[in-house]
N, C-alpha and C positions, 0 to 999 in steps of 0.2 A: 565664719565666726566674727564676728563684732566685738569691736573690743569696747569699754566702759569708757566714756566719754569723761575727763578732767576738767572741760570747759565747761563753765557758768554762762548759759546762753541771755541774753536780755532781751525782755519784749518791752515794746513803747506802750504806752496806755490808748494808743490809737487801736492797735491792731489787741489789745486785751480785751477792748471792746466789742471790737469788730467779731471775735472768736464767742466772746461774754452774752454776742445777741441771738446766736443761735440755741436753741433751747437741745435740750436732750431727748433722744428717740422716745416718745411714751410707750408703755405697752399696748396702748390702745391702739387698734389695728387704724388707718388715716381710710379716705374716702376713696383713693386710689386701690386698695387691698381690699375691698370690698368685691365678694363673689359676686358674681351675676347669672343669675339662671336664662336659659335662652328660652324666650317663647317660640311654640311652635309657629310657624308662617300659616298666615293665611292661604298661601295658594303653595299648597306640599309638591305642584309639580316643578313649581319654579329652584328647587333645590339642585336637582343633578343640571343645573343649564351652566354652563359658564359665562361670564363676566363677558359685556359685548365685546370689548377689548380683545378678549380671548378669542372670540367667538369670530371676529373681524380676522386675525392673526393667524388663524387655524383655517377660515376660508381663502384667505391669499394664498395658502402655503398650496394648497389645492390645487386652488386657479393656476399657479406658476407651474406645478406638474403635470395638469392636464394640455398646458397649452407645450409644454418643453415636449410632451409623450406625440402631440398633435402635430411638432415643428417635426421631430425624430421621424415618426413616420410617413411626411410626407418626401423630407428626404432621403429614405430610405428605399422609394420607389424607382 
């Protein structure tokens, strides 16, 4: 609980300004809130592909296991 504040706060006319130049939220939705519908792609199979990044990351991951599976069993002879 908060108690009711006694003190008379003072602002400087610098900082009344500074609060005085921001304007007030409009109801009007800004260019940011603005929906965007996605257009379908041109090439519909490029959708299920991941990002090459991905695609780089997810083949290392591979290559380390086929070669660790490759080390395992030649030592294993």
């Amino acid at each position: 609980m908060e108690r009711p504040s006694t003190e008379i706060g003072q602002v400087d006319a610098q900082s009344e300004e500074w609060f005085a130049s921001y304007a007030e939220p409009s109801s009007q939705p800004s260019n940011r809130h603005r929906h965007v519908r996605h257009h379908r792609s041109r090439h519909p199979r490029r959708q299920w592909l991941p990002r090459p990044g991905t695609m780089m990351m997810i083949l290392s991951v591979v290559f380390v296991g086929a070669m660790t599976a490759c080390f395992y069993t030649i030592l294993t002879r």
